[in-house]
PyMOL commands that place a pseudoatom at each C-alpha (Angstrom):
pseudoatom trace, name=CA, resn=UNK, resi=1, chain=A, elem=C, hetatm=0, pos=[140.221, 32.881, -55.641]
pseudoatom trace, name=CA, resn=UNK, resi=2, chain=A, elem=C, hetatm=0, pos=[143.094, 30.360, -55.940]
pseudoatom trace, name=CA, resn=UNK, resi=3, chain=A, elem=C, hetatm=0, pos=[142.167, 26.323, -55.907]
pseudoatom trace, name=CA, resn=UNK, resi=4, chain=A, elem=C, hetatm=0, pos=[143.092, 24.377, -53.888]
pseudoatom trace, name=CA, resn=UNK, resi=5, chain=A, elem=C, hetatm=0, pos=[145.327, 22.627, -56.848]
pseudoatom trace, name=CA, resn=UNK, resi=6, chain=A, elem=C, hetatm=0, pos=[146.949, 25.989, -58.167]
pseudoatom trace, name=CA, resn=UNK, resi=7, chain=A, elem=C, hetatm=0, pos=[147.513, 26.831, -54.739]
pseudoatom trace, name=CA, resn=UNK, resi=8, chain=A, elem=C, hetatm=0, pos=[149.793, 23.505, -54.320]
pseudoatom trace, name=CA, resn=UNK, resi=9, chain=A, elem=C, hetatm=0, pos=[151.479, 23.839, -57.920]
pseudoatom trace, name=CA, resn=UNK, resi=10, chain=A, elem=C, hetatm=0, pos=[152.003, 27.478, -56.691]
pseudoatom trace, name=CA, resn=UNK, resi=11, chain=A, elem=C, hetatm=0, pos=[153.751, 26.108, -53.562]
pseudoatom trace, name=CA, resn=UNK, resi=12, chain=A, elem=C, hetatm=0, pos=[155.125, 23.580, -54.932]
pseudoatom trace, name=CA, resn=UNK, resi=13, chain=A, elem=C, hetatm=0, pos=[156.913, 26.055, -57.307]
pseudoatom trace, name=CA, resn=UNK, resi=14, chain=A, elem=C, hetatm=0, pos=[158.367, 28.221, -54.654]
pseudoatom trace, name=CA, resn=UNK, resi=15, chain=A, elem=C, hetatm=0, pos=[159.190, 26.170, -52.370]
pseudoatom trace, name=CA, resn=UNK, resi=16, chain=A, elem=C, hetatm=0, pos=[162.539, 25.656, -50.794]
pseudoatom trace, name=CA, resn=UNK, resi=17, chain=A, elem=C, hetatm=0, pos=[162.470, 22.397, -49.686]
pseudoatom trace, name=CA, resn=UNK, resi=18, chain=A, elem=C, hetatm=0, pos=[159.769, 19.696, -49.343]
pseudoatom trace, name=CA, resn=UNK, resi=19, chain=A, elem=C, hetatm=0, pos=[157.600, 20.733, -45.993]
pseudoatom trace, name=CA, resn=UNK, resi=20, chain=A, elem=C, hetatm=0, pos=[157.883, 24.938, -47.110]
pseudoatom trace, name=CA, resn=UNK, resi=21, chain=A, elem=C, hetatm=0, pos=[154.524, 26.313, -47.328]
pseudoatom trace, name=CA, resn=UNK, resi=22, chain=A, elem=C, hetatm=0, pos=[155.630, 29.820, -45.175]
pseudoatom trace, name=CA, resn=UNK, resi=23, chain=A, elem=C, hetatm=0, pos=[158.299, 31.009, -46.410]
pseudoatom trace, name=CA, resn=UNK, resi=24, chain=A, elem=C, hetatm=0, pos=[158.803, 34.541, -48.076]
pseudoatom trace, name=CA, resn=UNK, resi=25, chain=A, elem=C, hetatm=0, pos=[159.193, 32.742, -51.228]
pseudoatom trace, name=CA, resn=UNK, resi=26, chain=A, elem=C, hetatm=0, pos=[156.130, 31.113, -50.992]
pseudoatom trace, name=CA, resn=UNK, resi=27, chain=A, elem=C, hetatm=0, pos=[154.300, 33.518, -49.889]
pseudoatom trace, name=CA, resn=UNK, resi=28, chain=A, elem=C, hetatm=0, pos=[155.225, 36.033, -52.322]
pseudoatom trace, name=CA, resn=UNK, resi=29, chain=A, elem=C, hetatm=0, pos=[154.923, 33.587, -55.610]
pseudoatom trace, name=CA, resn=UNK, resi=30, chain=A, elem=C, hetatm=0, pos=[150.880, 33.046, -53.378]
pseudoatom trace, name=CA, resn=UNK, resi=31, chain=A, elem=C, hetatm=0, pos=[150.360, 36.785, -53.539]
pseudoatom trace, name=CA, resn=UNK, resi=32, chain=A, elem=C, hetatm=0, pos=[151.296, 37.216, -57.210]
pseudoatom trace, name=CA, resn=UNK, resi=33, chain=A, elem=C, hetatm=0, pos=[149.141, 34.691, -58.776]
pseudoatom trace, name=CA, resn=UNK, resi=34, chain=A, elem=C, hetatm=0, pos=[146.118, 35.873, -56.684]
pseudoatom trace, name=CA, resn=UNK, resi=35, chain=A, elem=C, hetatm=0, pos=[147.018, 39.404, -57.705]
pseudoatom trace, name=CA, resn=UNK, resi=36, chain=A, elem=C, hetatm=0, pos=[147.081, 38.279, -61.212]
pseudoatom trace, name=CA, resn=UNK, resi=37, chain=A, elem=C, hetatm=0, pos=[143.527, 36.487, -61.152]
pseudoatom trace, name=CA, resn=UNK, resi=38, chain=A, elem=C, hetatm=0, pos=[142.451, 39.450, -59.210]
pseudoatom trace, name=CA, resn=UNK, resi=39, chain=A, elem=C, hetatm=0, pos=[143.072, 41.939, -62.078]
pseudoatom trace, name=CA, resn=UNK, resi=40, chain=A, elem=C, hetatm=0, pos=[142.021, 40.312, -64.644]
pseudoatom trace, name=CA, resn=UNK, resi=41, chain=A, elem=C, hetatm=0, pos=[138.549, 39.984, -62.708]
pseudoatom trace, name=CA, resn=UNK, resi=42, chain=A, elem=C, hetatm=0, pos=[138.354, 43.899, -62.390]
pseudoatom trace, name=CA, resn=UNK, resi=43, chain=A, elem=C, hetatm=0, pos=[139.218, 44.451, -65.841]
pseudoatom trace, name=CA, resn=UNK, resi=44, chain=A, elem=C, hetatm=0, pos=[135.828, 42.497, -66.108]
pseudoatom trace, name=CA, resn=UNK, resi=45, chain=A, elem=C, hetatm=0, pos=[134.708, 44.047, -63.077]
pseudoatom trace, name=CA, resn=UNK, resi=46, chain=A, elem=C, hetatm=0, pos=[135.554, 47.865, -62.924]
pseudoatom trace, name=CA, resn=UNK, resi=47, chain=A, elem=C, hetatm=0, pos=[133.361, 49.310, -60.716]
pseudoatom trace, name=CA, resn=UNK, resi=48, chain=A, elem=C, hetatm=0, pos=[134.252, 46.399, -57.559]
pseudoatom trace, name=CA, resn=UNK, resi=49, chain=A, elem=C, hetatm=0, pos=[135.395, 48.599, -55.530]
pseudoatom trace, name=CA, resn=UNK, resi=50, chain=A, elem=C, hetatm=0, pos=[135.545, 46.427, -52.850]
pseudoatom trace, name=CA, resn=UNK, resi=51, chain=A, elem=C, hetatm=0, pos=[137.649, 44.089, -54.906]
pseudoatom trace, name=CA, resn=UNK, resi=52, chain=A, elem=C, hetatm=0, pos=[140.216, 47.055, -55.727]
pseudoatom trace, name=CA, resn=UNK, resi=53, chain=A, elem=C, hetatm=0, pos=[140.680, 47.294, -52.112]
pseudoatom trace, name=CA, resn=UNK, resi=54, chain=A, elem=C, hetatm=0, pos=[141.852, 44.099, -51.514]
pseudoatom trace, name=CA, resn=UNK, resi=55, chain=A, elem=C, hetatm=0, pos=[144.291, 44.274, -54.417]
pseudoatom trace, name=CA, resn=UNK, resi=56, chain=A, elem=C, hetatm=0, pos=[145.516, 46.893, -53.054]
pseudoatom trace, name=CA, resn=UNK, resi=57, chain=A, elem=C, hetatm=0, pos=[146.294, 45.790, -49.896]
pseudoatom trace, name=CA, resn=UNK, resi=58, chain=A, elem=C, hetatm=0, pos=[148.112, 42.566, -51.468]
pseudoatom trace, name=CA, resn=UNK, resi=59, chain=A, elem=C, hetatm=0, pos=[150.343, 44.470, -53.726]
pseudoatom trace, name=CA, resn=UNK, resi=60, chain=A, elem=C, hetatm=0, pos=[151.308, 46.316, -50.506]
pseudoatom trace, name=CA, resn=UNK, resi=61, chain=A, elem=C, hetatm=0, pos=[151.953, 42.986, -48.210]
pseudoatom trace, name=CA, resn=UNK, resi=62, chain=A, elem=C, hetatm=0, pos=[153.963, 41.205, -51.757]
pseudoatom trace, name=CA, resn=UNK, resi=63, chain=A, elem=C, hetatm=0, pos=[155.765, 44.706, -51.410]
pseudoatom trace, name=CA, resn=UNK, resi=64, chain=A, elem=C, hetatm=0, pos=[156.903, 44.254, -48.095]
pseudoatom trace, name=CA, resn=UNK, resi=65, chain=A, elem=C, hetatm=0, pos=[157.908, 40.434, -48.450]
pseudoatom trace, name=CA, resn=UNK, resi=66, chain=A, elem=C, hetatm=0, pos=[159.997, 41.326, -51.108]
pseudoatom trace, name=CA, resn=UNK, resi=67, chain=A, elem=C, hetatm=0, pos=[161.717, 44.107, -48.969]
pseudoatom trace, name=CA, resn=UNK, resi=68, chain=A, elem=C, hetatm=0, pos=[162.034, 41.743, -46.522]
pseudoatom trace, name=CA, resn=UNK, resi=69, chain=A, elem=C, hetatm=0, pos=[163.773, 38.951, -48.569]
pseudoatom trace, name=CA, resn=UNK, resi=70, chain=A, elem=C, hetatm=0, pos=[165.827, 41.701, -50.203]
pseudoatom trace, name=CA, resn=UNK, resi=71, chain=A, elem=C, hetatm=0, pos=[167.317, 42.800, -47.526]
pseudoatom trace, name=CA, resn=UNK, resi=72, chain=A, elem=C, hetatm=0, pos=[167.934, 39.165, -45.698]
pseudoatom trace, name=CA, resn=UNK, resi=73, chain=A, elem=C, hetatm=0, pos=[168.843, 36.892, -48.378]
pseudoatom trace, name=CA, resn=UNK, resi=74, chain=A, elem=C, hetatm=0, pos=[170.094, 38.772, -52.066]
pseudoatom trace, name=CA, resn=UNK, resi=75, chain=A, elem=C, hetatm=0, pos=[170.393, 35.994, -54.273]
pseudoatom trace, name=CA, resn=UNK, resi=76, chain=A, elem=C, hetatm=0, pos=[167.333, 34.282, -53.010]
pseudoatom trace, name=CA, resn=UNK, resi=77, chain=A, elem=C, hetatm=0, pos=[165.442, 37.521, -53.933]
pseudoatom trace, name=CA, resn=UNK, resi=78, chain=A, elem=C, hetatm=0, pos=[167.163, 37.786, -56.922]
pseudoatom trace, name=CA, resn=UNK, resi=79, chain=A, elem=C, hetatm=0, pos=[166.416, 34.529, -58.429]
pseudoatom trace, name=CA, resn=UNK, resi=80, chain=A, elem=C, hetatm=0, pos=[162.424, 34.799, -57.129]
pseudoatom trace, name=CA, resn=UNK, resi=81, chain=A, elem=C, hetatm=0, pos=[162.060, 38.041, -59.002]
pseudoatom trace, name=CA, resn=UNK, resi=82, chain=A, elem=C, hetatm=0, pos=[163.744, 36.504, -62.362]
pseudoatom trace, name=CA, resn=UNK, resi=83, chain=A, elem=C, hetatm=0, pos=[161.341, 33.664, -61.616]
pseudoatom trace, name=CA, resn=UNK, resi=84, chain=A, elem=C, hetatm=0, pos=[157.728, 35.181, -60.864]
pseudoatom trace, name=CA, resn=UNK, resi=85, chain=A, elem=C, hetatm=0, pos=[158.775, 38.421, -63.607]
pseudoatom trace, name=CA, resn=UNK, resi=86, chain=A, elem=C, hetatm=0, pos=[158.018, 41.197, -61.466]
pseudoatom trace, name=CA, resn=UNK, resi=87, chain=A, elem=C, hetatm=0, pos=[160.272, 43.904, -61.778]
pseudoatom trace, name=CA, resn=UNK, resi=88, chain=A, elem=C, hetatm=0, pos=[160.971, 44.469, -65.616]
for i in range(1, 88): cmd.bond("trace and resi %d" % i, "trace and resi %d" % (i + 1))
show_as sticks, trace
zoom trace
Protein backbone atom coordinates (compact mmCIF):
# COMPACT_ATOMS: atom_id res chain seq x y z
CA UNK A 1 0.00 0.00 0.00
CA UNK A 2 1.53 3.29 -1.25
CA UNK A 3 1.56 6.53 1.33
CA UNK A 4 0.19 9.10 0.85
CA UNK A 5 3.90 10.83 0.53
CA UNK A 6 5.37 8.15 -1.98
CA UNK A 7 2.29 8.43 -3.78
CA UNK A 8 3.02 12.38 -4.36
CA UNK A 9 6.93 11.88 -4.96
CA UNK A 10 5.62 9.13 -7.36
CA UNK A 11 3.44 11.77 -9.10
CA UNK A 12 5.45 14.23 -8.77
CA UNK A 13 8.04 12.16 -10.75
CA UNK A 14 5.87 11.42 -13.68
CA UNK A 15 4.23 14.11 -14.09
CA UNK A 16 3.98 16.24 -17.15
CA UNK A 17 3.24 19.38 -15.95
CA UNK A 18 2.23 20.82 -12.54
CA UNK A 19 -1.75 19.85 -12.06
CA UNK A 20 -1.01 15.95 -13.87
CA UNK A 21 -2.12 13.37 -11.55
CA UNK A 22 -4.07 11.19 -14.65
CA UNK A 23 -2.11 10.87 -17.11
CA UNK A 24 -0.72 7.53 -18.66
CA UNK A 25 2.53 8.53 -17.33
CA UNK A 26 1.40 8.85 -14.06
CA UNK A 27 -0.50 6.26 -13.87
CA UNK A 28 1.84 3.80 -15.11
CA UNK A 29 5.04 5.08 -12.86
CA UNK A 30 1.60 4.53 -9.78
CA UNK A 31 1.21 0.96 -10.96
CA UNK A 32 4.91 0.06 -10.94
CA UNK A 33 5.86 1.10 -7.55
CA UNK A 34 2.74 -0.63 -6.07
CA UNK A 35 3.67 -3.66 -8.13
CA UNK A 36 7.07 -3.47 -6.73
CA UNK A 37 5.94 -3.24 -2.91
CA UNK A 38 3.47 -5.83 -3.84
CA UNK A 39 6.12 -8.49 -4.70
CA UNK A 40 8.30 -8.06 -2.37
CA UNK A 41 5.32 -8.65 0.20
CA UNK A 42 4.57 -12.14 -1.46
CA UNK A 43 8.04 -13.12 -1.50
CA UNK A 44 7.29 -12.76 2.34
CA UNK A 45 3.92 -13.85 1.77
CA UNK A 46 3.71 -16.88 -0.69
CA UNK A 47 0.74 -18.50 -0.06
CA UNK A 48 -1.60 -14.81 -0.39
CA UNK A 49 -3.31 -15.84 -2.90
CA UNK A 50 -5.54 -13.21 -2.80
CA UNK A 51 -2.67 -10.80 -2.99
CA UNK A 52 -1.29 -12.65 -6.27
CA UNK A 53 -4.52 -11.82 -7.76
CA UNK A 54 -4.36 -8.38 -7.51
CA UNK A 55 -0.82 -8.28 -8.87
CA UNK A 56 -1.92 -9.81 -11.45
CA UNK A 57 -4.48 -7.77 -12.49
CA UNK A 58 -2.07 -4.57 -12.18
CA UNK A 59 0.63 -5.94 -14.31
CA UNK A 60 -2.21 -6.44 -16.83
CA UNK A 61 -3.80 -2.68 -16.53
CA UNK A 62 0.38 -1.16 -16.48
CA UNK A 63 0.34 -3.50 -19.67
CA UNK A 64 -2.30 -1.86 -21.35
CA UNK A 65 -1.25 1.84 -20.41
CA UNK A 66 1.87 1.23 -21.86
CA UNK A 67 0.21 -0.07 -25.15
CA UNK A 68 -1.74 2.74 -25.04
CA UNK A 69 1.05 5.41 -24.72
CA UNK A 70 3.02 3.37 -27.25
CA UNK A 71 0.94 3.60 -29.74
CA UNK A 72 -0.19 7.52 -29.15
CA UNK A 73 2.84 9.26 -28.18
CA UNK A 74 6.53 7.19 -29.08
CA UNK A 75 8.97 9.25 -27.49
CA UNK A 76 6.88 9.89 -24.47
CA UNK A 77 6.77 6.06 -24.04
CA UNK A 78 10.13 5.78 -24.81
CA UNK A 79 11.59 8.03 -22.31
CA UNK A 80 8.96 6.55 -19.38
CA UNK A 81 10.26 3.08 -20.00
CA UNK A 82 14.13 4.30 -19.83
CA UNK A 83 12.87 6.07 -16.73
CA UNK A 84 10.76 3.50 -14.53
CA UNK A 85 13.37 0.37 -16.11
CA UNK A 86 10.84 -1.89 -17.28
CA UNK A 87 11.66 -3.50 -20.32
CA UNK A 88 15.43 -4.64 -20.12
Amino acid sequence: MLTTKKKAAVIKGAAIHDTDTGSADVQIALLSKQIDELAKHLKKNPKDVHSRRGLLQMVADRRAHLRYLETSDKRRYNALVKKLGLKK
